[in-house]
Backbone bond lengths (Angstrom), bond angles and torsions (degrees), N, CA, C in turn:
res aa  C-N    CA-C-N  psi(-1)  N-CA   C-N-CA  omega(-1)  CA-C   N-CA-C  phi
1 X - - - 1.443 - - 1.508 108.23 -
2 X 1.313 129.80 112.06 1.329 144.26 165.75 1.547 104.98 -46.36
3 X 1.325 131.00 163.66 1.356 147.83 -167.87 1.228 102.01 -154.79
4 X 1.310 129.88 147.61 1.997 130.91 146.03 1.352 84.39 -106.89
5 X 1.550 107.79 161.47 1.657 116.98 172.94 1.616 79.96 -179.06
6 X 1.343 91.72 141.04 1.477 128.93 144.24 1.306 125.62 -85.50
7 X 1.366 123.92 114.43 1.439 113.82 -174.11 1.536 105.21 -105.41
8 X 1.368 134.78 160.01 1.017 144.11 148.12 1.583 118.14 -58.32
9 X 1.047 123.59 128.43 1.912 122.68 -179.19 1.850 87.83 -112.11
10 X 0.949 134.26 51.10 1.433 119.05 124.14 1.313 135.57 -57.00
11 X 1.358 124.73 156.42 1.420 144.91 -166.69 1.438 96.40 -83.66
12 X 1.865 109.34 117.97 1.904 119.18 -179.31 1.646 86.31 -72.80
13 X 1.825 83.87 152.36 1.697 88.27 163.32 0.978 123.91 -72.95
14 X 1.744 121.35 170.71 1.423 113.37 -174.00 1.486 99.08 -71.61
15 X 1.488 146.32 -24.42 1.391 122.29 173.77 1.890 146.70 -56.82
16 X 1.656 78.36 -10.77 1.653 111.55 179.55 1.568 106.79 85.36
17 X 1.514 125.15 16.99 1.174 123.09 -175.12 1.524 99.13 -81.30
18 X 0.902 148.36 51.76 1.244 150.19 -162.01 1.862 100.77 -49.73
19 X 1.135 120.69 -50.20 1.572 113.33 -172.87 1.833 107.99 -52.66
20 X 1.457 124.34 -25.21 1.438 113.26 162.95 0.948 134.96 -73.62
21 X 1.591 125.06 23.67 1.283 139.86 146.23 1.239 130.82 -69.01
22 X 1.821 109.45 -33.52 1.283 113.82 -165.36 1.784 105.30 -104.02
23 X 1.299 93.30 -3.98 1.386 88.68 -178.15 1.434 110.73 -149.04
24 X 1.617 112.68 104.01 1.366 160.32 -153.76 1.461 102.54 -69.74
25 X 1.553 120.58 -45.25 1.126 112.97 164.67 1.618 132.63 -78.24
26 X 1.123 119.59 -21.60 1.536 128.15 152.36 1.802 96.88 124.27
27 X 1.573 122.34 17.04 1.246 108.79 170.32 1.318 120.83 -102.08
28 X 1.652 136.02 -131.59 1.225 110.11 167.18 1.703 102.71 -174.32
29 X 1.348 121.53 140.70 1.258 116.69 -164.70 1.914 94.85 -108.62
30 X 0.973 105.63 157.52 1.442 103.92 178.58 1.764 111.61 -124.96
31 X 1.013 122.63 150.30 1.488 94.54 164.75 1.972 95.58 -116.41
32 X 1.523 86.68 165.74 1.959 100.01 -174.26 1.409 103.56 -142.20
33 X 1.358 94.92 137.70 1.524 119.78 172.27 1.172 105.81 -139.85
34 X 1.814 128.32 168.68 0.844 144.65 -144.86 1.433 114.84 -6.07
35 X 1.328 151.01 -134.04 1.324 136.32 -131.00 2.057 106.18 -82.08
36 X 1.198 96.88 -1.03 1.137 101.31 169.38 1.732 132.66 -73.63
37 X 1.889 105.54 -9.92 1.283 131.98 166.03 1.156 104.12 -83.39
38 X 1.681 127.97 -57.67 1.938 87.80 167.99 1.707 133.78 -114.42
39 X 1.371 91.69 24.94 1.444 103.08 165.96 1.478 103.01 -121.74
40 X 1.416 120.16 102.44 1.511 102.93 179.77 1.465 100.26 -110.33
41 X 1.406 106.97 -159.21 1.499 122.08 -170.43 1.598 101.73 -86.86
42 X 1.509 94.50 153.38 1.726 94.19 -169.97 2.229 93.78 -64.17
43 X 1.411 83.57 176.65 1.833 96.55 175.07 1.141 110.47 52.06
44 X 1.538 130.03 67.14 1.268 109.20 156.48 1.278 104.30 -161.47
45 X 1.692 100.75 174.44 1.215 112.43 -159.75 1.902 93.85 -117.93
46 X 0.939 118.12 163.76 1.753 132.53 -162.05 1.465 125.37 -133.77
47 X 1.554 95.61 126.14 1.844 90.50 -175.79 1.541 96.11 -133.89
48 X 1.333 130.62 153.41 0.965 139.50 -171.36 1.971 115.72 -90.63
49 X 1.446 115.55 106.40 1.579 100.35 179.62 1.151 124.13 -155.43
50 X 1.523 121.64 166.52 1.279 108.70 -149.59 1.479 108.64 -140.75
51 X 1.657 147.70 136.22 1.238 137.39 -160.95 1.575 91.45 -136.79
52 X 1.208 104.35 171.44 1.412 129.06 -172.75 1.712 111.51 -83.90
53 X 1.381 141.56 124.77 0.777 145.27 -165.13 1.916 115.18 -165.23
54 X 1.535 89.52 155.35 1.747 89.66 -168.88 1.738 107.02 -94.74
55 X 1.115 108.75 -39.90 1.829 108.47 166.33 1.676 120.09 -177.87
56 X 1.184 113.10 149.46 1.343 89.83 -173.69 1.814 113.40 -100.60
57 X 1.290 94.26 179.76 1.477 109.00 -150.55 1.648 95.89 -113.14
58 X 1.853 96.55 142.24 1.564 102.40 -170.25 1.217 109.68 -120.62
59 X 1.460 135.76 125.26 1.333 136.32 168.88 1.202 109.23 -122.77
60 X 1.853 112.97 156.39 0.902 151.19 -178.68 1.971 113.75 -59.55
61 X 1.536 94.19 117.68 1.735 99.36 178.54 1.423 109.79 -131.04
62 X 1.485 101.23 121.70 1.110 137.24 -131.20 1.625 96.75 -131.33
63 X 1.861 119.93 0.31 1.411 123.15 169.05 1.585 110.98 -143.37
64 X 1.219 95.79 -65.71 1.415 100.16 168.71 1.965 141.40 -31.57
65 X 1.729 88.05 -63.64 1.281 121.40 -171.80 1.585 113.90 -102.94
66 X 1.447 98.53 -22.47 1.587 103.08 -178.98 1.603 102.22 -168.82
67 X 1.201 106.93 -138.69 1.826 117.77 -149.42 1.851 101.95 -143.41
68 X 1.267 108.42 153.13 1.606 118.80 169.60 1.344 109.62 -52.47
69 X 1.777 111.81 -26.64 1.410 111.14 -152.98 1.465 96.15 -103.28
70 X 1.357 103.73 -21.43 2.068 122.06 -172.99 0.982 109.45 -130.27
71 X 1.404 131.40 74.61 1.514 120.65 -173.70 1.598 101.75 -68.75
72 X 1.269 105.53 153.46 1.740 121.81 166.26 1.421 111.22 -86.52
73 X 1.073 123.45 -171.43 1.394 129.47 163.13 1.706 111.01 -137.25
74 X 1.245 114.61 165.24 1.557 127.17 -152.06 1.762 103.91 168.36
75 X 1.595 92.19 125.75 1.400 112.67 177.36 1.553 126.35 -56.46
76 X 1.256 142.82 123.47 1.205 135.96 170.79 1.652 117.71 -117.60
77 X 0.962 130.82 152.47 1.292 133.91 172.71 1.674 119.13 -91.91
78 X 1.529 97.15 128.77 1.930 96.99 -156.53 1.790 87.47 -132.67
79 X 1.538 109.28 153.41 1.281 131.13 -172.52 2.138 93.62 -63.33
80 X 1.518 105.33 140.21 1.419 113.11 167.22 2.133 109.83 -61.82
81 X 1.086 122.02 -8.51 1.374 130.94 177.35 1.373 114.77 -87.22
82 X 1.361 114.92 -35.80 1.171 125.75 -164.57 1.936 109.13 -97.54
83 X 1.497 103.93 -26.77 1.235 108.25 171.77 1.365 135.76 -68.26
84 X 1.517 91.93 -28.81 2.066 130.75 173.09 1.578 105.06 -62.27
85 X 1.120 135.54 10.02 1.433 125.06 -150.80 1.626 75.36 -169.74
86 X 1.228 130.27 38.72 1.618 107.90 170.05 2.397 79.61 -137.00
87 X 1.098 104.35 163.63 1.222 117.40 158.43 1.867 124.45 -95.97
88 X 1.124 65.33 71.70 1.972 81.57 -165.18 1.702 105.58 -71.38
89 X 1.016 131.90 106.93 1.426 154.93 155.21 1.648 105.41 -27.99
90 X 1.485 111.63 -16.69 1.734 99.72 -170.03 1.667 98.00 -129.84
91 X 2.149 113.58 19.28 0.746 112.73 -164.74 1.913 101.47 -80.86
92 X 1.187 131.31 5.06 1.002 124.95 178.77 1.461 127.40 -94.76
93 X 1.556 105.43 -13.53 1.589 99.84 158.50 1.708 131.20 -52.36
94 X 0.978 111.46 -178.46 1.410 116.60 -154.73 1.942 82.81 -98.95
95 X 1.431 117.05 126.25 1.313 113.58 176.48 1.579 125.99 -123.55
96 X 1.664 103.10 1.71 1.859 115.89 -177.70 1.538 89.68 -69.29
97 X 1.566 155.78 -13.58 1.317 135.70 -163.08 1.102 88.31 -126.91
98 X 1.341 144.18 17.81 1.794 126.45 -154.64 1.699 97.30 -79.14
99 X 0.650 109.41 165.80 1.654 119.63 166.92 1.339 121.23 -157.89
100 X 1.529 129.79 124.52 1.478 122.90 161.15 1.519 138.23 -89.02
101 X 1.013 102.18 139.80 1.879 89.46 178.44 1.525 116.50 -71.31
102 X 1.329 123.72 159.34 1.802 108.29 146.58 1.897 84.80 169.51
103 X 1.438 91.37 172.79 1.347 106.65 -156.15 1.568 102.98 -97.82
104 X 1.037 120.28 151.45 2.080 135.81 -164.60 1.769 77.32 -114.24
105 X 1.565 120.41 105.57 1.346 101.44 148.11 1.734 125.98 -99.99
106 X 1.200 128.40 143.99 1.100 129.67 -166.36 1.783 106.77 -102.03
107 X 0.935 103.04 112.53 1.301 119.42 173.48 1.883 137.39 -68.97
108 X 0.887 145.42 62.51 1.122 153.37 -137.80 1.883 97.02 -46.42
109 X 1.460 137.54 158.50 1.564 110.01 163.21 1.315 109.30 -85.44
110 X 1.037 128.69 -28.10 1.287 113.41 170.04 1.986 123.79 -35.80
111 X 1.266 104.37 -57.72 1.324 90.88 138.54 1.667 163.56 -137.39
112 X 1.227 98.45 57.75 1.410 138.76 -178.16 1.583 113.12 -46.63
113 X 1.368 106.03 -41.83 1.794 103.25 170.27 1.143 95.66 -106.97
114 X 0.970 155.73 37.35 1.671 136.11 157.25 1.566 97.04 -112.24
115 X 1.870 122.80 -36.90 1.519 103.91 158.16 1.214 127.50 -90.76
116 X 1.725 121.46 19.42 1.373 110.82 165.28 1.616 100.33 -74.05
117 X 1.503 113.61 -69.92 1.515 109.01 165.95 1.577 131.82 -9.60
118 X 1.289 83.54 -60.96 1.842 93.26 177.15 1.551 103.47 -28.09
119 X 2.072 85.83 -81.78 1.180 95.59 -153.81 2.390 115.28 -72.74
120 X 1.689 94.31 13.23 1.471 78.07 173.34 1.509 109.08 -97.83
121 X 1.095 120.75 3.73 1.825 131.22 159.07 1.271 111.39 -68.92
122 X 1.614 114.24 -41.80 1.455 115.62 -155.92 1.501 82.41 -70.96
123 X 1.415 104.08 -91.34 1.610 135.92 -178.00 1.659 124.62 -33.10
124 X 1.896 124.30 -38.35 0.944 95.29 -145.96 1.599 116.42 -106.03
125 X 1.114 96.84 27.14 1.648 113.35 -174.27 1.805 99.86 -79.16
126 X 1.440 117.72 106.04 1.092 134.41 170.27 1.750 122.12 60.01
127 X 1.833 81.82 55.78 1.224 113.95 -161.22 2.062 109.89 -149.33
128 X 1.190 106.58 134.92 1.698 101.97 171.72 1.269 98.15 -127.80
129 X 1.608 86.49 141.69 2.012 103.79 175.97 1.791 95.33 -76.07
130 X 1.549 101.95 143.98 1.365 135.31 161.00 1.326 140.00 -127.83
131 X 1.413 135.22 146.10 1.641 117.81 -157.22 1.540 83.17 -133.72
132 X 1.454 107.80 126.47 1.644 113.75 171.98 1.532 94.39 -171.85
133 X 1.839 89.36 159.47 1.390 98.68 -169.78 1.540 118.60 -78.43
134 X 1.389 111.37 156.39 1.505 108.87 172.80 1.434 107.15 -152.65
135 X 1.560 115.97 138.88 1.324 119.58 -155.14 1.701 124.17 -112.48
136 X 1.306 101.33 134.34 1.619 116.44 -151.52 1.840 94.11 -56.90
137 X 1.640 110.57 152.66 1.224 115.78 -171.83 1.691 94.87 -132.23
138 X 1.720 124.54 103.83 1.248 125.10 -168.61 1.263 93.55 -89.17
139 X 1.732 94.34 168.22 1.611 113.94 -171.00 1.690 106.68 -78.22
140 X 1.771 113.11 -15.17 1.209 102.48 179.72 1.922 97.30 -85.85
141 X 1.220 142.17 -33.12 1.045 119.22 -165.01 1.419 113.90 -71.61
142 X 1.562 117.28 -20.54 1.258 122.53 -175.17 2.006 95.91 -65.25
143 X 1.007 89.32 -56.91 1.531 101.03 -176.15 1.395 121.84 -23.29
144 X 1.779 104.87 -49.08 1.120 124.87 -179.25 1.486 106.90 -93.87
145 X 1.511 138.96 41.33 1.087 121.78 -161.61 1.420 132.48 6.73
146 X 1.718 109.50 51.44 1.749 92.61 -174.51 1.183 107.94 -70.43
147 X 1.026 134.82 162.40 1.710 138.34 137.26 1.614 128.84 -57.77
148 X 1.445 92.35 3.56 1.801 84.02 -173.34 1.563 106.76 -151.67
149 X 1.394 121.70 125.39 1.095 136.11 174.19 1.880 114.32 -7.21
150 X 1.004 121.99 148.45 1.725 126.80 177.32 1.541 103.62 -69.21
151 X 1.189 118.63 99.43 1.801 121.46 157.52 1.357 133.69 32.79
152 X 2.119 72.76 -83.02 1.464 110.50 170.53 0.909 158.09 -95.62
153 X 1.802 88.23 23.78 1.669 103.90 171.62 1.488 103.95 -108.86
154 X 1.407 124.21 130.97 1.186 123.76 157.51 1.581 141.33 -38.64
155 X 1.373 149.46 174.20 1.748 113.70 161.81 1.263 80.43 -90.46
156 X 1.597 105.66 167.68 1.302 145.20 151.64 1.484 116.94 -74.91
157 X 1.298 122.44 142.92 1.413 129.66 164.33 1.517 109.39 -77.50
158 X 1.523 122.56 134.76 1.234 92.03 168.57 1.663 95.70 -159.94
159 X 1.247 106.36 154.74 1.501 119.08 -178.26 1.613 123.19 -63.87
160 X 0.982 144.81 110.42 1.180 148.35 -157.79 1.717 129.61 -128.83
161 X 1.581 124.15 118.14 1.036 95.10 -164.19 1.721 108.40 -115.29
162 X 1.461 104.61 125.43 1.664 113.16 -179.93 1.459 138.92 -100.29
163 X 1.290 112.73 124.79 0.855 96.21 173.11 1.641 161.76 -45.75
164 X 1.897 126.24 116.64 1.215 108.83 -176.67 1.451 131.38 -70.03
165 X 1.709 121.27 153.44 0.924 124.31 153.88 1.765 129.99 -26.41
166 X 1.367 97.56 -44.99 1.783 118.24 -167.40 1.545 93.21 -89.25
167 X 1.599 126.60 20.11 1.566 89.70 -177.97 1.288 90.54 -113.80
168 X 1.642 114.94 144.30 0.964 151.26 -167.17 1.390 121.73 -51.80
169 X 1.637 88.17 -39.12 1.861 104.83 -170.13 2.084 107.29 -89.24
170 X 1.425 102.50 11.58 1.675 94.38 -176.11 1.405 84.63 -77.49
171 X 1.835 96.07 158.80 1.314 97.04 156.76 1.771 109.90 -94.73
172 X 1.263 101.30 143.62 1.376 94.55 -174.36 1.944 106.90 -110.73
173 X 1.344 106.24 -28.30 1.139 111.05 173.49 1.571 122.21 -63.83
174 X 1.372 128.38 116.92 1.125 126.67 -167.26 1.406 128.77 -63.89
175 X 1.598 103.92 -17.69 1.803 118.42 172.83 1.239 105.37 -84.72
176 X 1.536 128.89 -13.43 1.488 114.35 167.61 1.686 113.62 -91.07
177 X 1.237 123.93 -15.26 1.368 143.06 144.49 1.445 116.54 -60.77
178 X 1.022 138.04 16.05 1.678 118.72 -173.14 2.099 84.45 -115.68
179 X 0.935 126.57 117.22 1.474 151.06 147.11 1.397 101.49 16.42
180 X 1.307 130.25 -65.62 1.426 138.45 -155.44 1.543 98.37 -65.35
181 X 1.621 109.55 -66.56 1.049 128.21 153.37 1.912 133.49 -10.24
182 X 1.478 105.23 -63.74 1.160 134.47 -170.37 2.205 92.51 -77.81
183 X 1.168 109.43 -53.65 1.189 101.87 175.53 1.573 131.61 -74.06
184 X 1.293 132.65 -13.00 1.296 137.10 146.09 1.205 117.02 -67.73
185 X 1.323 127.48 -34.29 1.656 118.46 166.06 1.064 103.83 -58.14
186 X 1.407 133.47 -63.90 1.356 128.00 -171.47 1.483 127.60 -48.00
187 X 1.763 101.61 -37.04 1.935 102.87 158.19 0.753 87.22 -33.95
188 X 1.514 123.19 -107.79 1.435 149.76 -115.00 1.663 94.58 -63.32
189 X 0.836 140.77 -72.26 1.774 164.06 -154.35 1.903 88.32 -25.54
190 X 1.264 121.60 156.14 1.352 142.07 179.27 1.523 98.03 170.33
191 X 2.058 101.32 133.94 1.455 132.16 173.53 0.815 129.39 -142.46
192 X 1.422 116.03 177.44 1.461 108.93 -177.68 1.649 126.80 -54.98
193 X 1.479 93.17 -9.09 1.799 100.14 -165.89 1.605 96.79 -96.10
194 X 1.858 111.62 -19.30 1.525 111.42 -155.29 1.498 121.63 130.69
195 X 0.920 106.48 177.39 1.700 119.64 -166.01 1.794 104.17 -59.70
196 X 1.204 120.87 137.37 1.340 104.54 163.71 1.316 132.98 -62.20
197 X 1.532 101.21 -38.76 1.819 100.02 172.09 1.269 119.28 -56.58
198 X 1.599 128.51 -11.57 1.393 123.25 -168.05 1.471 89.32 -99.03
199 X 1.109 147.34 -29.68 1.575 135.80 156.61 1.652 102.97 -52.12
200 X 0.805 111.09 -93.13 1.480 110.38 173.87 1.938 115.32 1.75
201 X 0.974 104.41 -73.60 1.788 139.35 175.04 1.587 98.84 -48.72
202 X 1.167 108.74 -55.56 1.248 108.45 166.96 1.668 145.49 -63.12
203 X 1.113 84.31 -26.21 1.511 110.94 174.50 0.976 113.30 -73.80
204 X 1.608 124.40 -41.60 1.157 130.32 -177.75 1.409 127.46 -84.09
205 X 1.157 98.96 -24.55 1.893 109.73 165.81 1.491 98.28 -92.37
206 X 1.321 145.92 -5.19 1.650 136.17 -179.73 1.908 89.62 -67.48
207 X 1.811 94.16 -53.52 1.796 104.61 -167.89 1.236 108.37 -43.13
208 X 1.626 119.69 -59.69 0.886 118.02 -139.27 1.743 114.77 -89.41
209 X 1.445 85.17 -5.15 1.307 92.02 173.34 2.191 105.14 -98.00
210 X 0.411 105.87 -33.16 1.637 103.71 -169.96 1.559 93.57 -70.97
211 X 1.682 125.76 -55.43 1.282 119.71 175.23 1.629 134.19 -73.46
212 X 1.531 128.76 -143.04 1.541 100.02 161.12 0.901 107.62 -112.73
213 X 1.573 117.66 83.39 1.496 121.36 148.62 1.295 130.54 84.57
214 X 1.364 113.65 19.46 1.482 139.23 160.08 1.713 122.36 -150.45
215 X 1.508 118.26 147.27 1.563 99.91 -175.02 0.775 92.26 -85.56
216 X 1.754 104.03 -149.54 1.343 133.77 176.35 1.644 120.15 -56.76
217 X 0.854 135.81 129.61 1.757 145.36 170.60 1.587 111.24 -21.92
218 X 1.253 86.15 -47.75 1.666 102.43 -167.54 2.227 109.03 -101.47
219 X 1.166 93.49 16.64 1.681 95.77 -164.97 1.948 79.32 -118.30
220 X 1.456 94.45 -59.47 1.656 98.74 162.38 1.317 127.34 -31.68
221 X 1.358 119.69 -49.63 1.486 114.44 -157.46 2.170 95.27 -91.46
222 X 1.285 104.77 -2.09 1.667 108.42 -151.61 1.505 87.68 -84.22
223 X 1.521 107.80 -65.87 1.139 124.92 135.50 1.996 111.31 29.08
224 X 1.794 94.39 -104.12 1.609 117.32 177.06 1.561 112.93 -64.17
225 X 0.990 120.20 -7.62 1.292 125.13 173.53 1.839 116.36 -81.42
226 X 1.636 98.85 -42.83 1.297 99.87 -164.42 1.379 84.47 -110.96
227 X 1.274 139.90 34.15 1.504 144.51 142.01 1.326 115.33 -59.49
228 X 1.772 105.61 -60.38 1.307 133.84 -166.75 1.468 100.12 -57.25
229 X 1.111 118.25 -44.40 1.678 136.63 -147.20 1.702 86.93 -82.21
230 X 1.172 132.51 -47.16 1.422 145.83 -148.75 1.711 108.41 -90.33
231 X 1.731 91.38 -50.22 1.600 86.11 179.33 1.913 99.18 126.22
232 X 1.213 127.24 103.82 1.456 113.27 -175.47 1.706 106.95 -42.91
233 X 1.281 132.47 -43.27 1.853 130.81 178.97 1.463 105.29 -38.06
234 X 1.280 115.40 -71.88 1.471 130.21 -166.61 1.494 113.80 -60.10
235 X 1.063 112.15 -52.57 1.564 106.27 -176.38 1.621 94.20 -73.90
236 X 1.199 136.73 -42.26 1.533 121.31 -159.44 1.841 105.44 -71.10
237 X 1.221 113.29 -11.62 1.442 124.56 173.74 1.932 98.34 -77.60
238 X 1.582 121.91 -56.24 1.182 109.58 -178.16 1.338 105.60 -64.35
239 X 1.085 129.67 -74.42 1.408 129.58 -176.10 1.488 127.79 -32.96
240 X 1.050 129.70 -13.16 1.933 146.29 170.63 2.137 83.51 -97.75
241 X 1.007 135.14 -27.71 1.359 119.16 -167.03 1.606 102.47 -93.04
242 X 1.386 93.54 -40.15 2.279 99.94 167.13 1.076 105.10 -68.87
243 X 1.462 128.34 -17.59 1.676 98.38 -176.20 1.499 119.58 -112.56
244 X 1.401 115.87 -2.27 1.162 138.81 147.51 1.654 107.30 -43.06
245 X 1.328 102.68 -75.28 1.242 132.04 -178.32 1.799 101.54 -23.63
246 X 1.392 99.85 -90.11 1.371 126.58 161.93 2.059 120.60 -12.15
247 X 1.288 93.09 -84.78 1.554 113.88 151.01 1.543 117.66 -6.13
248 X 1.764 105.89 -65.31 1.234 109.56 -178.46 1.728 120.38 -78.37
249 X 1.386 89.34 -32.30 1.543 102.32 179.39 1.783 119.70 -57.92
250 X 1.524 99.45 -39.82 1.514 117.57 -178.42 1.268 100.07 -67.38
251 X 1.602 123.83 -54.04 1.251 119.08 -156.31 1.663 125.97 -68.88
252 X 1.735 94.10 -10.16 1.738 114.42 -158.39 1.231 75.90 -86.60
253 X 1.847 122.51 -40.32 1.427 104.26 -170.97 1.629 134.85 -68.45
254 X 1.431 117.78 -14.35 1.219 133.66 -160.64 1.794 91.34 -96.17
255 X 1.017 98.88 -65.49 2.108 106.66 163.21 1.640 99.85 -21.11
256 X 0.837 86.42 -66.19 2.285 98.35 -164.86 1.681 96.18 -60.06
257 X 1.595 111.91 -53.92 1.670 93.63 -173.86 1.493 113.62 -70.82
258 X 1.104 120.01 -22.23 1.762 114.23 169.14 1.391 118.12 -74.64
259 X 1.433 117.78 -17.95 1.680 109.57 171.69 1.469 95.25 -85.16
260 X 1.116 115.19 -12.69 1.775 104.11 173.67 1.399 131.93 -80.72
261 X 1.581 101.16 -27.28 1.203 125.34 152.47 1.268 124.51 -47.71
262 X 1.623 129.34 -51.12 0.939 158.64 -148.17 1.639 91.20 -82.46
263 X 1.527 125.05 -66.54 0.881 140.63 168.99 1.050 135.63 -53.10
264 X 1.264 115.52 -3.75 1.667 112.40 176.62 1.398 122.61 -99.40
């Protein structure tokens, strides 16, 4: 998944905490995509938002989602420069309106370095932190199906983690990227975390719930592809279990940002 961002070129502290630069009051916003929408970082509170982007980017999982011998597949977030220079198979959709979903978590400072840590164990293995804006998506615009972010919300700064060029596990070959492809791996795929289709499944009820009510184009179609492959019975059993899943996950999050509210 391509990104634009503006970064700030301020001077990191000498501790290497670099995210206490961008945020003056000492807490910390994160942004999340794929399993990071319904497994997030402990302490936080959740806002729904969405930035401009050309497509996202798929690499190879090789623990999680699958095996050395069976890699899985799983979404990562990759620089808009770096995507321009790939032979991307889904480069012909229409991308001046694209938009992604994913969740802004807000970090309290109290504990702000105990989930930067967290999440640089979880996240940062063949991965660089980035700080760019991304813009809040209210419950009234969803309401109104707008197409465009609320007015009157400012963007948020938020910490982001992207994918590198040098990591090993992108797919770079464009026939292991072409959809058809990408969705039979995902049948087959099983990890330490679980089945690949239930990432998949998941992903797609995280979207559709945080945005209004459909994911991504291309998370969508992966989706109907590896339906076919599965059998309408089987997947409609995972898919009622991801969105359950999901459901609860979102809702703990909206709970947590109003006691934060509450609290300030």
């Amino acid at each position: 998944m391509g990104v634009t961002s503006k970064e700030s070129e301020t001077q990191a502290p000498t501790d290497g905490r670099t995210w206490r630069q961008y945020f003056a009051k000492g807490d910390l916003w994160v942004f999340g995509y794929g399993s990071l929408i319904w497994k997030p970082p402990p302490h936080y509170g959740i806002a729904p938002v969405e930035w401009d982007v050309q497509d996202f980017g798929l690499r190879a999982s090789t623990d999680h989602r699958g095996t050395p011998e069976q890699p899985g597949r799983v979404v990562t977030v990759i620089e808009r420069g770096f995507w321009e220079t790939l032979d991307d198979p889904l480069a012909h959709h229409d991308t001046s309106t694209t938009r992604v979903w994913g969740a802004a978590y807000h970090i309290p400072a109290s504990h702000a370095s105990e989930v930067h840590d967290y999440l640089d164990v979880r996240e940062i293995d063949g991965y660089s932190v980035h700080y760019t804006p991304f813009h809040p998506f209210t419950t009234s615009s969803t309401a109104c199906n707008s197409e465009t972010s609320s007015s009157d919300s400012p963007p948020i700064i938020c910490m982001v983690y992207i994918g590198q060029p040098t990591n090993p596990q992108f797919l770079r070959e464009s026939a292991r990227r072409e959809p058809q492809d990408v969705a039979e791996v995902i049948s087959r795929g099983v990890g330490q975390s679980g089945q690949n289709t239930e990432y998949l499944y998941l992903l797609e009820k995280a979207l559709e719930g945080i945005g209004f009510g459909s994911a991504d184009g291309h998370v969508t179609d992966l989706v109907r592809r590896v339906r076919e492959i599965e059998g309408v019975g089987e997947a409609s059993v995972e898919e009622e279990k991801a969105e359950r899943d999901v459901k609860l996950s979102l809702s703990e999050g909206v709970r947590r940002g109003k006691d934060e509210e509450l609290s300030e």
